[in-house]
SEVEX-18230 format. One record per residue (C-alpha): x, y, z; residue number from 0. Coordinates in steps of 0.2 Angstrom, whole numbers. Layout:
BEGIN
      X      Y      Z  rodo
      X      Y      Z   NUM
...
***
This chain:
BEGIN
      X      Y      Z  rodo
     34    -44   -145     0
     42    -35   -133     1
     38    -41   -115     2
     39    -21   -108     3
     23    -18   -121     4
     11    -12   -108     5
     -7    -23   -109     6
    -25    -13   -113     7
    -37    -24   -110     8
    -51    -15   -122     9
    -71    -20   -115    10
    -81    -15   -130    11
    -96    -24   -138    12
    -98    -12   -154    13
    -87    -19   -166    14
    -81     -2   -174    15
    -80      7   -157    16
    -67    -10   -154    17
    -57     -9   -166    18
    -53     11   -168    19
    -49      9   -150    20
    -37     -8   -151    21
    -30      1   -168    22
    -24     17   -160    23
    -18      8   -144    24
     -7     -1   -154    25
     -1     14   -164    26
      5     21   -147    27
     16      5   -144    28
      1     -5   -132    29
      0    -22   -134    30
    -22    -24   -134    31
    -33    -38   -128    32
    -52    -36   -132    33
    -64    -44   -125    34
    -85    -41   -131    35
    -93    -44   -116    36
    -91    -44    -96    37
    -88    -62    -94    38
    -76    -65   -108    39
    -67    -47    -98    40
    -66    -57    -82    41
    -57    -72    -91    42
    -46    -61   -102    43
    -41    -53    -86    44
    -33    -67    -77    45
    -25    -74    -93    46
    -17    -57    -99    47
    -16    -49    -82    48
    -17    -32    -90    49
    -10    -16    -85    50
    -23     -5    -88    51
    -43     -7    -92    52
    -52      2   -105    53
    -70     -3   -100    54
    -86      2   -110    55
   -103      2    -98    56
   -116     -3   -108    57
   -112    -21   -111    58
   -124    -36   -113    59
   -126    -49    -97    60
   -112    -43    -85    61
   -111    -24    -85    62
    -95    -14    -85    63
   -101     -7    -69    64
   -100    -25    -62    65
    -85    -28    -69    66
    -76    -13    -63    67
    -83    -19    -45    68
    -78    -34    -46    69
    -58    -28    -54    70
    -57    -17    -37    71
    -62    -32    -23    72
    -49    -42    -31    73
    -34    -40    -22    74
    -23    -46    -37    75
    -33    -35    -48    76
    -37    -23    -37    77
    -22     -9    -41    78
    -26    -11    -61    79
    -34      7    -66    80
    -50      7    -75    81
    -55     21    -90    82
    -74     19    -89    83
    -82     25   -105    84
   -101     27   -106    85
   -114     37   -116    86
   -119     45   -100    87
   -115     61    -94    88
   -126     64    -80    89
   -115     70    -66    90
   -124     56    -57    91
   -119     42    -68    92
   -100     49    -68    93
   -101     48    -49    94
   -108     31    -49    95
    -94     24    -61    96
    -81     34    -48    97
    -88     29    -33    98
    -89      8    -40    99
    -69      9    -42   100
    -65     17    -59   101
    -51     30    -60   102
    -57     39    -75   103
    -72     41    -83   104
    -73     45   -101   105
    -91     50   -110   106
    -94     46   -129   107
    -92     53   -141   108
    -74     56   -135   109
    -60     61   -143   110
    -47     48   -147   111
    -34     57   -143   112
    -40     63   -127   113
    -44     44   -122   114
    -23     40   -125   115
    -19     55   -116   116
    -29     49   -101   117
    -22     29   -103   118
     -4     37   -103   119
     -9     46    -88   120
    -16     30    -77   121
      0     21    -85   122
     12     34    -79   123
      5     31    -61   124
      8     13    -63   125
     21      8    -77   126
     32     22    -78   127
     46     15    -85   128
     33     10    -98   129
     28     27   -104   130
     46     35   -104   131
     47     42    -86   132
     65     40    -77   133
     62     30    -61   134
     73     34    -43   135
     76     22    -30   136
     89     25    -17   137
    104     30    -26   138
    100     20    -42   139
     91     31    -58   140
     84     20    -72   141
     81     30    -87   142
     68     19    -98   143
     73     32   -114   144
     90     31   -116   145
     93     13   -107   146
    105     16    -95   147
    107     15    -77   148
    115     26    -64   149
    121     22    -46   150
    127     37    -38   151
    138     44    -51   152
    143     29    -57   153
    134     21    -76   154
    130      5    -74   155
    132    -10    -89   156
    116    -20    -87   157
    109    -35   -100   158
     92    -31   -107   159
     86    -44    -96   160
     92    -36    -79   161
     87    -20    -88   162
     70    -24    -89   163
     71    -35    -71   164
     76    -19    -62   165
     63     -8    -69   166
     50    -21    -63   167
     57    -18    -48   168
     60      0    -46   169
     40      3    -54   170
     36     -6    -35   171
     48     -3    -24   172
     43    -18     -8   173
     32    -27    -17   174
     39    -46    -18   175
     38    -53    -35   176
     37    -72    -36   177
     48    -80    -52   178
     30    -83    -60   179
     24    -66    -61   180
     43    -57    -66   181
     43    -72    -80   182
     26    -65    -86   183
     31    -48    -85   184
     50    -48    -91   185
     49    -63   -102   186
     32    -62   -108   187
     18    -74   -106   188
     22    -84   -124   189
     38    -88   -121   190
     44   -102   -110   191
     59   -101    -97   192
     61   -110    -83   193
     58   -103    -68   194
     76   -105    -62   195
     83    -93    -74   196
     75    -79    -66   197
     87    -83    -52   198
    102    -86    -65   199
     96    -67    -70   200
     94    -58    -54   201
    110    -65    -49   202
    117    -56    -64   203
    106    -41    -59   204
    115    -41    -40   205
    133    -41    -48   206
    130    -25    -60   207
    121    -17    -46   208
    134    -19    -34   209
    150    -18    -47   210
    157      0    -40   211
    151     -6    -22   212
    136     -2    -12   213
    127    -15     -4   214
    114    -27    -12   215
     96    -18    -14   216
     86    -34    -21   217
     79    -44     -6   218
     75    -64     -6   219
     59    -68      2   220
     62    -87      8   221
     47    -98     -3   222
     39    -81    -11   223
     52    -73    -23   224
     61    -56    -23   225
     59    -38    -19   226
     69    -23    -20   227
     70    -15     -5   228
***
C-alpha cells in the first residue's frame, strides 16, 4: 500500500450506503477507513489521521453534526475537510451543517459520482500532489504525474523516498513536520522505521535539491522537526 494513498475516513451507519461509498473510493485509488458511528469516527480519526472525512448526519448516539464540531475545535484536526451528507435538504439544515464546520454538504440520494467529484475537490485543496496537481515552490516544480522535479531549469534525480518527502512539504509550505508525522505520511502507519531515517532521508533530499546549486530550502526546527521554507 502506497503511503501517498490519500485516507477517506467514511461515517456511515447503513451498511449498503458503507460499502458503495468505501468500494468507489477505492476504485479512485483512496485508501478507506469506516467507521459505523460518531464514537468509533472520533477513534478512527486519531489512529488513521485521515485526509478527508465523508461524514453521514443521522448517526446513532454521537451525531455527525457533533462530530463535525468537534473535527473543527481540534487544532490537529481542525484543517481536515468534511463532506457532510444528510437526507435533508432544507436550506436551513444545509446551513446548519456549514455554519457547524463542514466544507461541503452533500444531500441523499446523491450521485456517486458527483460525491468523488467533490472529495477530489476538497483533496485538491489539501493534498494536491495526491490528486495529480503540479505543486510550485520557489524555484522548485514537482509534477506528481510524471515524477520528476524541476529547479529553475534544471531536472532534478530524487529517490522515491525524497520524492514523496518533498511533496509533503511543498503541499504545506512553513508548516514544521515532526519525524512522527512525515513517518506516517511518507512511510505509512504499518511499516516501522526508525525515526532517525527520516534525517538519513532528508539529508538525501538536501543534496538533490541543491545539486546544481541554490541554497538549502528545508529548515531544521531545533526539538520539533523540519519545514520547507
Amino acid at each position: 500500500m502506497s503511503a501517498e494513498q490519500p485516507v477517506v475516513l467514511v461515517v456511515e451507519d447503513e451498511h449498503a450506503q458503507r460499502e458503495v461509498l468505501s468500494y468507489n473510493l477505492e476504485a479512485e485509488g483512496f485508501r478507506v477507513a469506516k467507521a459505523i458511528n460518531g464514537e468509533e469516527a472520533l477513534l478512527l480519526l486519531e489512529e488513521e489521521a485521515p485526509d478527508i472525512v465523508v461524514l453521514d448526519w443521522m448517526l446513532p448516539n454521537v451525531s455527525g453534526i457533533e462530530v463535525c464540531r468537534r473535527i473543527k475545535l481540534r487544532p490537529e484536526t481542525r484543517g481536515v475537510p468534511v463532506i457532510m451528507l444528510s437526507a435533508r435538504s432544507e436550506e436551513v439544515d444545509r446551513v446548519r451543517g456549514l455554519e457547524t464546520g463542514a466544507d461541503d454538504y452533500v444531500v441523499k440520494p446523491y450521485s456517486v459520482v458527483e460525491l468523488m467529484a467533490r472529495v477530489r475537490a476538497q483533496l485538491r485543496r489539501t493534498r494536491p500532489a495526491a490528486v495529480g496537481q503540479q505543486l510550485v515552490y520557489d524555484d522548485i516544480l514537482l509534477d506528481p504525474e510524471t515524477h520528476k522535479v524541476f529547479r529553475g531549469e534544471n531536472t532534478l534525480k530524487l529517490g522515491p523516498t525524497e520524492f514523496r518527502l518533498l511533496a509533503t512539504f511543498m503541499e504545506k509550505p512553513g508548516r514544521v513536520w515532526t519525524r512522527e508525522q512525515l513517518l506516517d505520511r511518507v512511510w505509512g502507519r504499518d511499516i516501522y522505521v526508525d525515526t532517525r531515517t527520516v534525517d538519513v532521508h532528508i539529508g538525501r533530499l538536501r543534496k538533490a535539491l541543491c545539486q546544481h546549486g541554490g541554497d538549502d530550502p528545508v529548515r531544521t526546527v531545533r526539538g520539533a522537526g523540519y519545514a520547507l521554507g
